[in-house]
Structure formats: C-alpha cells, structure tokens
DSSP file (Angstrom, degrees, kcal/mol; ACC not computed):
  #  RESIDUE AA STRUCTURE BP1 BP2  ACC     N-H-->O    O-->H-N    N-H-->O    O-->H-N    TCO  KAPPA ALPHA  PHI   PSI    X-CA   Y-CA   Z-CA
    1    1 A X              0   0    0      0, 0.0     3,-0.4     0, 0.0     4,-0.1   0.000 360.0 360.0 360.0 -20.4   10.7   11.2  -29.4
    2    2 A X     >  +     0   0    0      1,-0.3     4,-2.2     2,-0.2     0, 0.0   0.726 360.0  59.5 -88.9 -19.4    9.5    9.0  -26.5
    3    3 A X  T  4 S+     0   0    0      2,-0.2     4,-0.4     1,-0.2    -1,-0.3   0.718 101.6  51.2 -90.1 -17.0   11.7   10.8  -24.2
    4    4 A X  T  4 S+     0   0    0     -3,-0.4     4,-0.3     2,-0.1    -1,-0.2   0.295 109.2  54.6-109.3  14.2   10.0   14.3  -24.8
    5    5 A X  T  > S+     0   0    0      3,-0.1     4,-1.5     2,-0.1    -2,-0.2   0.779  88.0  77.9-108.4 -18.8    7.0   12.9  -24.3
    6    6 A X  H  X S+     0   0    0     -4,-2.2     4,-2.4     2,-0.2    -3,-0.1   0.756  94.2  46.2  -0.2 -78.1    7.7   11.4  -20.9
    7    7 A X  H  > S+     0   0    0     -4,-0.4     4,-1.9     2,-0.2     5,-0.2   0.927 106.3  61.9 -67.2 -47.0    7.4   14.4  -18.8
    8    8 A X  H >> S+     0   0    0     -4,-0.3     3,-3.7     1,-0.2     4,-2.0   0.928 111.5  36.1 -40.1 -93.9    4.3   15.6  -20.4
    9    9 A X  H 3< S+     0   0    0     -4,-1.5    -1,-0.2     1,-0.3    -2,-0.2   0.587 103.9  63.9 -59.8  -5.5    2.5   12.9  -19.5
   10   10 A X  H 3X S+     0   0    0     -4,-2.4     4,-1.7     1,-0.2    -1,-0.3   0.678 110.7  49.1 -59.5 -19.7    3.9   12.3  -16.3
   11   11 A X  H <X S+     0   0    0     -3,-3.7     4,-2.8    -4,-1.9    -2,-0.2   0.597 101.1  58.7 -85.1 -14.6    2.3   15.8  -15.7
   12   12 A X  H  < S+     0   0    0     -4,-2.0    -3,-0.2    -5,-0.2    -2,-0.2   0.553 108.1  43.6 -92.6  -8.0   -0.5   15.1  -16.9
   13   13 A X  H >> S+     0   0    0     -5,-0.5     4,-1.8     2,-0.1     3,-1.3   0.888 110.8  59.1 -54.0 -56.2   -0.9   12.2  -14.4
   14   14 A X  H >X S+     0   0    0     -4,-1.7     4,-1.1     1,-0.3     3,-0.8   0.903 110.4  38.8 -50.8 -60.9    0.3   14.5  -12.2
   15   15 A X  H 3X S+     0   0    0     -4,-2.8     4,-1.0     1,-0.2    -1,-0.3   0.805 107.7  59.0 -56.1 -20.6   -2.6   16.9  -12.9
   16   16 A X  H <4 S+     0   0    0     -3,-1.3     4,-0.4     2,-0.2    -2,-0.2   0.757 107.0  47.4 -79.9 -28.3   -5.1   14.5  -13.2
   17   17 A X  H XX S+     0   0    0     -4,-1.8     3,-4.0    -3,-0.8     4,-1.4   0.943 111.0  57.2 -60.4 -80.8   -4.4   13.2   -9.3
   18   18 A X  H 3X S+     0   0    0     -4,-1.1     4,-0.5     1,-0.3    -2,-0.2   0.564 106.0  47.0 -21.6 -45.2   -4.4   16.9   -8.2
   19   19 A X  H 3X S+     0   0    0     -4,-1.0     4,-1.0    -5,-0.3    -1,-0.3   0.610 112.1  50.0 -90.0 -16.8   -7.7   17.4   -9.6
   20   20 A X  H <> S+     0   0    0     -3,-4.0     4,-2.5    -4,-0.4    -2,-0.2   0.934 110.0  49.8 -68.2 -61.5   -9.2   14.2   -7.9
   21   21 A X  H  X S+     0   0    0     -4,-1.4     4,-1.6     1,-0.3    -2,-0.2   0.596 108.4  51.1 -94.4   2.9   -8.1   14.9   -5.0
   22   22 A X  H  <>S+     0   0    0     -4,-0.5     5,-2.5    -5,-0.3    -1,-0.3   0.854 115.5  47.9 -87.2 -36.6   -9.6   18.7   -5.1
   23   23 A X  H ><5S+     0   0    0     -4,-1.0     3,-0.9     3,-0.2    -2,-0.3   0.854 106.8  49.9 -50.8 -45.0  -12.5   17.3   -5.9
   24   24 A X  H 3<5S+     0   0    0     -4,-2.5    -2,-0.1     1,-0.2    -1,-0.1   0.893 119.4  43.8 -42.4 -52.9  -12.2   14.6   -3.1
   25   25 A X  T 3<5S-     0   0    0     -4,-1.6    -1,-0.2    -5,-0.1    -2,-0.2   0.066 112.1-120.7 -86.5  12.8  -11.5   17.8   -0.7
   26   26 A X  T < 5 -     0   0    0     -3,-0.9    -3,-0.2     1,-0.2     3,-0.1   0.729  43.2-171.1  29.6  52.5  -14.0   19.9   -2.0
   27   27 A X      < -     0   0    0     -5,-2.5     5,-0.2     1,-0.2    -1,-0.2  -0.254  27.6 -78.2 -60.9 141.9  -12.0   22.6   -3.2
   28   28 A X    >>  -     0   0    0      1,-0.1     4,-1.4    -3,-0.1     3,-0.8  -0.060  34.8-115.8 -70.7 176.8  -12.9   25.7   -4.4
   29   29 A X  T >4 S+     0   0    0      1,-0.2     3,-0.7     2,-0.2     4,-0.4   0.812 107.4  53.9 -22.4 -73.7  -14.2   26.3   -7.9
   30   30 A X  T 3> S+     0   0    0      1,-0.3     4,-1.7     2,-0.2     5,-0.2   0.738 109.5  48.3 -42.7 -37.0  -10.8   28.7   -9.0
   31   31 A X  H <> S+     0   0    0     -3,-0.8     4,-1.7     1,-0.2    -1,-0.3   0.943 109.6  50.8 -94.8 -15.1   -8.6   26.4   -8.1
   32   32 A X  H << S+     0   0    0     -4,-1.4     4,-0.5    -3,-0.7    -2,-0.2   0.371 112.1  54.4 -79.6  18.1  -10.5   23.3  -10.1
   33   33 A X  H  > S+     0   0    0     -4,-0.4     4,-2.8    -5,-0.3     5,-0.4   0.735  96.4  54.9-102.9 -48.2  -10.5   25.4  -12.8
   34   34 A X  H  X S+     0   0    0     -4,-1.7     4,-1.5     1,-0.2     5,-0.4   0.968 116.4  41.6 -58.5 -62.5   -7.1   26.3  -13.2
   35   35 A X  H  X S+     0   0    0     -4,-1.7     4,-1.8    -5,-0.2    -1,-0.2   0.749 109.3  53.5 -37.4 -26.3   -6.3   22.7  -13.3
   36   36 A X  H  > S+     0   0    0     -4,-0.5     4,-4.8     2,-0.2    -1,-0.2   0.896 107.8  55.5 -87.9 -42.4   -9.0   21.8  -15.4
   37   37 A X  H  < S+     0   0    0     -4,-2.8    -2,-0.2     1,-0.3     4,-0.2   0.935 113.6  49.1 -42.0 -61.6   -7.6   25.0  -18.2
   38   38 A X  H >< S+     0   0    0     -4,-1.5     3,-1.0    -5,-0.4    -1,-0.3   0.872 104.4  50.5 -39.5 -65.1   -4.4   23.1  -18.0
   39   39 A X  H ><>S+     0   0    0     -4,-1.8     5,-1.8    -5,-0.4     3,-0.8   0.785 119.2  37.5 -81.2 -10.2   -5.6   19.7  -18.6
   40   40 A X  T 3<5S+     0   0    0     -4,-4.8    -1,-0.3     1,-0.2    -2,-0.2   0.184 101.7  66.5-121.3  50.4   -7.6   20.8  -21.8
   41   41 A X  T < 5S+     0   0    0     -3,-1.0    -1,-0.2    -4,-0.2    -2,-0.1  -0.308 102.9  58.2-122.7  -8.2   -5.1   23.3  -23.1
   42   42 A X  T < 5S-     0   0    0     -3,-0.8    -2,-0.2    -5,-0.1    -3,-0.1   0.240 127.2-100.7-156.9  -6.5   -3.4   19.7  -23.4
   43   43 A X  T   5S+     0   0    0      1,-0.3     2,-0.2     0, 0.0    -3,-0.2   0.258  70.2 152.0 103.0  -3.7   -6.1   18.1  -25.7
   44   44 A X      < -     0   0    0     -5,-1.8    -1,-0.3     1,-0.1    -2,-0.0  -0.355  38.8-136.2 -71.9 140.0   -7.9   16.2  -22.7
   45   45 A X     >  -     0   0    0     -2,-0.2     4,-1.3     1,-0.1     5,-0.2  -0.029   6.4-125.8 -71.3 163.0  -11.7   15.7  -23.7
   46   46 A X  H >> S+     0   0    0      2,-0.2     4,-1.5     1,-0.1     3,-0.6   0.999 113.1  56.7 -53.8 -64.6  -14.5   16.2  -21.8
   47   47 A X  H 3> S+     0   0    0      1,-0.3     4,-2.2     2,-0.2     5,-0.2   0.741 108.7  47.7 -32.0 -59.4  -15.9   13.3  -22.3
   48   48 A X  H 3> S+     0   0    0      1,-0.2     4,-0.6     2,-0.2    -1,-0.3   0.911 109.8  53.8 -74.8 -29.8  -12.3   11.4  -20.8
   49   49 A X  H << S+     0   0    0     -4,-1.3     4,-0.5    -3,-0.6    -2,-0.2   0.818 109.6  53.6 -96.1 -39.4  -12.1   13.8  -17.5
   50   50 A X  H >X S+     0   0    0     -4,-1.5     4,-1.9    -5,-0.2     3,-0.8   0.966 116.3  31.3 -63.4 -51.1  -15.8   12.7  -16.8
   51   51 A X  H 3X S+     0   0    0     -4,-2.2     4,-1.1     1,-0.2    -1,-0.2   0.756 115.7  56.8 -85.2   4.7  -15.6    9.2  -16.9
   52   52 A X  H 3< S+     0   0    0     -4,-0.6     4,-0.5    -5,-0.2    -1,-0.2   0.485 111.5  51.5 -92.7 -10.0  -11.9    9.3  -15.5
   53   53 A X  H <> S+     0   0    0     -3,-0.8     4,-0.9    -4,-0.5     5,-0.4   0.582 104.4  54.3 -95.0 -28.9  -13.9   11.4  -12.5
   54   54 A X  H  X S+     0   0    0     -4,-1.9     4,-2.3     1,-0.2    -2,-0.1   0.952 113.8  40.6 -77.2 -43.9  -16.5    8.7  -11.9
   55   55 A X  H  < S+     0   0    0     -4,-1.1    -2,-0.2    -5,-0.3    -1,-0.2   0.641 121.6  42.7 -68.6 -13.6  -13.8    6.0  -11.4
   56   56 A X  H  4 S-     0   0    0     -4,-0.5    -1,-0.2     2,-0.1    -3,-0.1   0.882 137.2  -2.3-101.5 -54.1  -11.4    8.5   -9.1
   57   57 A X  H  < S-     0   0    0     -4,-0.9    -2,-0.2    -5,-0.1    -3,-0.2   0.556  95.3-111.0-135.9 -17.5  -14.1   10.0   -7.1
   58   58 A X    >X  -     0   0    0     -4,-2.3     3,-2.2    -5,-0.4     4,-0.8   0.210  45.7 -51.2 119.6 144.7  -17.4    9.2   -7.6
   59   59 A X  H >> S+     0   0    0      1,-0.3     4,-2.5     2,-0.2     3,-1.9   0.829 121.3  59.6 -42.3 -45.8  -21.2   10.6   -9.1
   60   60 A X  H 3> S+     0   0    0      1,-0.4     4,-0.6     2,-0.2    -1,-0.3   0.776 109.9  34.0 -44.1 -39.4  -21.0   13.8   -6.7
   61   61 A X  H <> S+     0   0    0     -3,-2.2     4,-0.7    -8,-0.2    -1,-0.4   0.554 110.2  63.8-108.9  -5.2  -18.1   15.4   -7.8
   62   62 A X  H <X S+     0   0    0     -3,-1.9     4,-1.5    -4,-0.8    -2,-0.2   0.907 106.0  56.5 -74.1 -42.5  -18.7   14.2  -11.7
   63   63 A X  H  X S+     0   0    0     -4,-2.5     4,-1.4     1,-0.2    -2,-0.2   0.839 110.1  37.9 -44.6 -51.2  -21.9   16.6  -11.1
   64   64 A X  H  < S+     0   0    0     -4,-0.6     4,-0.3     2,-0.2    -1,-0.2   0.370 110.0  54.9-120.4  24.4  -20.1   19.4  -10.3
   65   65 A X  H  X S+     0   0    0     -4,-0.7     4,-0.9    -3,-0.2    -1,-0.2   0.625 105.0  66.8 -92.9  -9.0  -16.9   19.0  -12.9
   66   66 A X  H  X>S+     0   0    0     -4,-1.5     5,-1.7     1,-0.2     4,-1.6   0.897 111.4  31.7 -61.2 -54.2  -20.2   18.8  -15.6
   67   67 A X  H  <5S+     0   0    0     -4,-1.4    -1,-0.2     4,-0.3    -3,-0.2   0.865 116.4  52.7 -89.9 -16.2  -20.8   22.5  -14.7
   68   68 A X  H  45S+     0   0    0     -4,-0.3    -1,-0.2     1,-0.2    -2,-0.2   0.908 114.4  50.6 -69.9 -42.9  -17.2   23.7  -14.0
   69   69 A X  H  <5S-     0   0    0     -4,-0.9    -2,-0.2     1,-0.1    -1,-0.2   0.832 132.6 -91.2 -66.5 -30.2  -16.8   22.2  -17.4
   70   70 A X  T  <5       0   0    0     -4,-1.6    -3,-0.2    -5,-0.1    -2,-0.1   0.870 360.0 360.0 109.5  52.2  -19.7   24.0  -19.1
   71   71 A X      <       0   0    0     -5,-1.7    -4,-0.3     0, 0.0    -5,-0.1   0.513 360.0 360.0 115.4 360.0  -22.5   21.6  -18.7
C-alpha cells in the first residue's frame, strides 16, 4: 500500500514547489490556478496551502493565493 502512495505524494511535493515558486516569479493567475485545481482535487485544504505559502514565500503572495483561492 505504501508503495502506491509514494508517487502521489512525491507529486504532490512536486506541486506544491511549482506553485511557490510561481508565486515567487509572479506568475500569471491561469497558470496558479491550474496547479492550485490539482492540488485540491487531491484533498489539500485551504487552510494547509496558506500557511504552507507563508513559510515558502512570504505575506505578499499568501494575499494573492487568498483570492485565487476564493477569499
């Protein structure tokens, strides 16, 4: 069982960098959204991608994954 969960979450590191670092690079909107569809299609909370957002990147970009996010 541990072994078909592996890859999932190694991709769901993997998404979670990707989305730092679009945030970092101030990427547009569409493409943090597709990533963002992805990671909560995949059960991640709001709530965990915000405070996982302060620690990666910092108030600025926590502001504007609150409104990508719906608020």
């Amino acid at each position: 069982m541990a072994d078909e969960t592996l890859p999932k979450t190694l991709w769901s590191e993997t998404q979670l960098d990707i989305l730092f670092d679009a945030l970092k690079h101030r990427r547009p909107d569409y493409q943090l959204l597709e990533i963002l569809v992805d990671l909560r299609s995949r059960g991640f909370r709001r709530r965990y991608l915000l405070r996982k957002a302060e620690q990666q990147v910092g108030s600025e970009a926590v502001t504007r994954l609150k409104r990508l996010l719906g608020g």
